[in-house]
C-alpha angles and dihedrals in degrees: 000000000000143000128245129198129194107215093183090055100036108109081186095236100154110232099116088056088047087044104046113003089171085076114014137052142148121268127206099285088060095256136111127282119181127212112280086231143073116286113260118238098228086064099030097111092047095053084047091058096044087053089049083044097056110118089207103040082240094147134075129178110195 
């Protein structure tokens, strides 16, 4: 599994990197940036409830 972000909708808030910082963190505009690889399964859940956290629905595991 992966993890998307929306630029377009990422207001750069933060909670998915406080969350889940094993896949998500902030770049240098401020807004989220997920790891390039596959989502570990040890943090899995966590990066399933950042995604369900997200104020913007910005977001997306698949």
């Amino acid at each position: 599994m992966k993890a998307y972000i929306d630029k377009d909708t990422c207001i750069g808030c933060g909670l998915c990197a406080d969350i889940c910082p094993e896949v998500f963190s902030l770049d240098d505009d401020g807004l989220a940036e997920a790891i390039d690889e596959d989502i570990p399964d040890d943090v899995l859940d966590s990066a399933r409830e950042a995604e369900e956290q997200c104020p913007t629905g910005a977001i997306s595991i698949e």
